[in-house]
Each structure stands twice: as structure tokens, then as C-alpha cells.
TORBA-280803 format. One record per residue (C-alpha): residue number from 1; residue in three letters; x, y, z. Coordinates in Angstrom, 2 decimals. Example, Ala and Ser with C-alpha at 12.3 -4.5 7.8 and 13.67 -1.06 7.14 Angstrom:
2
NUMI   pos   code      east     north        up
NUMI     1    ALA     12.30     -4.50      7.80
NUMI     2    SER     13.67     -1.06      7.14
// end
This chain:
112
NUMI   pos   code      east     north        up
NUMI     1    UNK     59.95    -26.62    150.33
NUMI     2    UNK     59.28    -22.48    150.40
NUMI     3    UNK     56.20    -21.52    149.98
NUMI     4    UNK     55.97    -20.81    146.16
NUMI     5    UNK     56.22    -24.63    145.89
NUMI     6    UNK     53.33    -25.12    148.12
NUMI     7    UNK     51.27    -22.93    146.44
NUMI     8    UNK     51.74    -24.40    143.18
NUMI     9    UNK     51.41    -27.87    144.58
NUMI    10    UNK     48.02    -26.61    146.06
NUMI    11    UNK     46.56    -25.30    142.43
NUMI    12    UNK     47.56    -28.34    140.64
NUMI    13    UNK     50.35    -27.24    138.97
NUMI    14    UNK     54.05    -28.59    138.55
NUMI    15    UNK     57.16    -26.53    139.62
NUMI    16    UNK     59.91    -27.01    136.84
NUMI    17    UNK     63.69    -27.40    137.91
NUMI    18    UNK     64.72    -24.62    135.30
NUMI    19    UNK     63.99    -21.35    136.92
NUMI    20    UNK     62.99    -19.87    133.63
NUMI    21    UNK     60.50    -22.42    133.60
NUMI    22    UNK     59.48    -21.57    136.83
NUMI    23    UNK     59.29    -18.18    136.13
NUMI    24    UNK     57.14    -17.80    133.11
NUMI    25    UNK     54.90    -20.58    134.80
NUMI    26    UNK     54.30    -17.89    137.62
NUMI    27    UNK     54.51    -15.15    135.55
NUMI    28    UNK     51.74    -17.09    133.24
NUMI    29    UNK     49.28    -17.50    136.38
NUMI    30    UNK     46.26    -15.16    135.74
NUMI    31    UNK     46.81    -11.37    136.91
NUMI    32    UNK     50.02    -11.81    137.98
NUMI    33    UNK     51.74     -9.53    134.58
NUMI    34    UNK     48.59     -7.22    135.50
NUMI    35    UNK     49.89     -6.79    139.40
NUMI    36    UNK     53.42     -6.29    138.52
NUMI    37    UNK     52.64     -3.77    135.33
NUMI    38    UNK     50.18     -1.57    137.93
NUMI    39    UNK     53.21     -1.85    140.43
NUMI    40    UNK     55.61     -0.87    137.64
NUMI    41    UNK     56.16      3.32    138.72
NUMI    42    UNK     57.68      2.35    141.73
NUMI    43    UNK     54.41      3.76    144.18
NUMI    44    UNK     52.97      1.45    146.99
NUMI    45    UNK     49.32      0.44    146.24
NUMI    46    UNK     46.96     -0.53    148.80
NUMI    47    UNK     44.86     -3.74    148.20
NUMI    48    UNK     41.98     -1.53    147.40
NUMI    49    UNK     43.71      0.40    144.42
NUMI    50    UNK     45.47     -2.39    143.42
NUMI    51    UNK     42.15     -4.42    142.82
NUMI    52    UNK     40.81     -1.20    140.86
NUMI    53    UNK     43.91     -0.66    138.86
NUMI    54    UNK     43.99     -4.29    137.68
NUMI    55    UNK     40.49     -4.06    136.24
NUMI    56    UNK     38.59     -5.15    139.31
NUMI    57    UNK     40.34     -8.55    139.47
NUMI    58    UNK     38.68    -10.64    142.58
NUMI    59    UNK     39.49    -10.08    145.99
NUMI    60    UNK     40.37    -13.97    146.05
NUMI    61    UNK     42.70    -14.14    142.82
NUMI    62    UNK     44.69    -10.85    143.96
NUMI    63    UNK     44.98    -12.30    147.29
NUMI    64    UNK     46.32    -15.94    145.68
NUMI    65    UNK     48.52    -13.63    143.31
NUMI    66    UNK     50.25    -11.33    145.39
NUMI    67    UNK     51.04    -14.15    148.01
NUMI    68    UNK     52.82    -16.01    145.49
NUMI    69    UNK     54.84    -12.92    144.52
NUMI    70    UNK     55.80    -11.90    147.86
NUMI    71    UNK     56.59    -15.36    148.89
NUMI    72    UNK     59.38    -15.38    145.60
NUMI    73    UNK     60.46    -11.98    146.77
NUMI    74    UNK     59.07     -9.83    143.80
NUMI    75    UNK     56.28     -7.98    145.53
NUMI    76    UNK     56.70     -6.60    149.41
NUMI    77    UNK     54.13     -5.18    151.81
NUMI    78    UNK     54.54     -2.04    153.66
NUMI    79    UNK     53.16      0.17    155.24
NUMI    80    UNK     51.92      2.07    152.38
NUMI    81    UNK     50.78     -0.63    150.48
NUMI    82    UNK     52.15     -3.16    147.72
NUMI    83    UNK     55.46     -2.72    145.92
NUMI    84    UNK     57.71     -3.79    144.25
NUMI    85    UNK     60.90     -5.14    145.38
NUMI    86    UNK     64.55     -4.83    143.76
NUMI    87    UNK     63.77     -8.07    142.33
NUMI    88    UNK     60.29     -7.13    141.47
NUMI    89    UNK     61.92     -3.72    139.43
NUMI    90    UNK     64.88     -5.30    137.55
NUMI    91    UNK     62.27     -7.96    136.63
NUMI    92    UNK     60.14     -5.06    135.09
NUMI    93    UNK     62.88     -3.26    133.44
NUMI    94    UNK     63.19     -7.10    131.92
NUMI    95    UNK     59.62     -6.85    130.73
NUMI    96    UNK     59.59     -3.18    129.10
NUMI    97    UNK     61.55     -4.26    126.00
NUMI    98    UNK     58.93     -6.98    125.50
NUMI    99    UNK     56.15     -4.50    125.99
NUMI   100    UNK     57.76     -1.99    123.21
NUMI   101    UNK     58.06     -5.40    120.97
NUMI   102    UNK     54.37     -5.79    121.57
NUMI   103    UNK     53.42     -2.58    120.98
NUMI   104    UNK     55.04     -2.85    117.59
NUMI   105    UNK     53.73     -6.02    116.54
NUMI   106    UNK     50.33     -4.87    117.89
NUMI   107    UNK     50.70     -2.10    115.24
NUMI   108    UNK     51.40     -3.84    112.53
NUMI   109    UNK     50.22     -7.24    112.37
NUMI   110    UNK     49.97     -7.80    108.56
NUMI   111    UNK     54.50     -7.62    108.62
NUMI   112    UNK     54.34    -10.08    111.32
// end
């Protein structure tokens, strides 16, 4: 059992065998888009900007949050700060098309 599973296990929820599952269940957990869209130019954060640039999430749920992501290898620490990974950026680059969808359907709601 990593330690993804164990956190999951530990807040109740259920780890699906289908990695998509699995993914949009962590990728559903509260903050976690935030951390990985303020990550998303590439530049190490330290845990103080981070919690500013995600809208002053709590110490507690950015903790929880980036734990999980650097235990399924999206997020790394170094010495700089938080950032992502090569996982963490071609998931990203994954994500941008579904931001410009967003944006569009954002603009226009009625043609939805």
C-alpha cells in the first residue's frame, strides 16, 4: 500500500482500481486544482507563497494536499520550494485545454 492509499483510507474515502478514477478523485480533493494551477509556470513556491497564491488556503489543508501530491509523484520539494514534477507538468499541459473550454463556456453560458 503507498502512501496515497493511506491517505485516502485515513479521510474516509475509497481508492478506485481505474486510475482515471483515482485521478479525478484526487484531483477532486479541495485545493488540490488550486496547488497545481499556482505551480503551473514552472517556478518553485515556498509554503508561504504557495498558501498566499491559493487564496490563503489553511496551513492544515495545504499541508494534507501537497503530501498527497508528492506522495503520487506530481508535486516535488526542493530546495527552492514546491514544484512541479514531469508528471506534475504533462498533467497541466492536460488541464489547459479544459481551462480554454471553461473559459469559453464561462463566456457564453446562454449557447451552452
Amino acid at each position: 500500500m503507498n502512501e496515497a492509499q493511506t491517505s485516502q483510507e485515513q479521510a474516509g474515502t475509497t481508492a478506485s482500481r481505474r486510475p482515471v478514477m483515482r485521478l479525478l478523485e484526487q484531483l477532486g480533493r479541495k485545493g488540490t486544482l488550486r496547488i497545481l494551477w499556482e505551480l503551473r509556470d514552472g517556478l518553485p513556491q515556498s509554503f508561504r507563497a504557495l498558501r498566499t497564491s491559493t487564496g490563503d488556503m489553511s496551513p492544515s489543508v495545504l499541508n494534507d494536499r501537497l503530501k498527497e501530491l508528492r506522495a503520487s509523484g506530481i508535486v516535488a520539494l526542493a530546495d527552492a520550494g514546491y514544484l512541479l514534477t514531469e508528471s506534475g507538468c504533462e498533467l497541466v499541459k492536460r488541464l489547459k485545454p479544459l481551462n480554454q473550454w471553461a473559459d469559453r463556456w464561462f463566456e457564453a453560458p446562454e449557447q451552452n
